[in-house]
N, C-alpha and C positions, 0 to 999 in steps of 0.2 A: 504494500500500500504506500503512496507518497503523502508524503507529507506536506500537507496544505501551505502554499507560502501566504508570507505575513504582510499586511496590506503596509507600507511606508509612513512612518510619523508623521506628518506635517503638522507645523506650529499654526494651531489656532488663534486668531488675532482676539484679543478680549476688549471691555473697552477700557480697563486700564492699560492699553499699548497706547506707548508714546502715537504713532502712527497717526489717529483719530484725535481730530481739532474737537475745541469743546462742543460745540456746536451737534457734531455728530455722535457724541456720547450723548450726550443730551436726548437724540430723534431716539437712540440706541433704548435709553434708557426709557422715556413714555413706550416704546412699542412693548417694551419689556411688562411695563405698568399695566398697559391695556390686554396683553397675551394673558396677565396673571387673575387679572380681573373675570377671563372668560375663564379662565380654568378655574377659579373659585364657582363658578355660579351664575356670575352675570351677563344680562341682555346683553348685546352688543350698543345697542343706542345707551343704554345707563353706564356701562362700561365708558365709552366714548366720551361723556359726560363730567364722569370724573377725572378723566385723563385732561379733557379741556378744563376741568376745576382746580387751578392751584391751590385751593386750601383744603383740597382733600389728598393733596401726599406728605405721606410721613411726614415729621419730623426734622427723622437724620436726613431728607433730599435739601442740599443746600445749592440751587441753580442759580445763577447770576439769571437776570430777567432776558429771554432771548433776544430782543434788542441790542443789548448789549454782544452778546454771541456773535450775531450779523456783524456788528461792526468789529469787530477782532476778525474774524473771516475776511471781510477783503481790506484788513490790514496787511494779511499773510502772503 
């Protein structure tokens, strides 16, 4: 019998890689919010809802307001 070969590592990018401007940590991080919200339970439009509600993330989420984002981006 052969012995099965073994698929190649490849380094997955997270969004703490240097790589990703804040901006797209950021998009990284609501899609994350809104993924979690469906897998908890929720509609997709109250889902949505919250994701568009700033005062409904945590806490420890400390984002600079995306405006600001934009503008570091085409500083880069």
């Amino acid at each position: 019998m052969a012995t099965p070969r073994k698929k190649p590592v490849s380094k997955i990018k997270t969004v703490e890689d240097e790589s990703y401007s804040k901006l797209e940590q950021y998009c990284i991080w609501l899609n994350e919010y809104y993924t979690a919200l469906i897998k908890a339970g929720f509609k997709h439009d109250m889902a949505a809802m919250f994701v568009m509600e700033k005062d409904s993330y945590p806490d420890w989420v400390s984002f600079k307001p995306v405006k600001d984002l934009l503008e570091e981006e085409d500083e880069d």
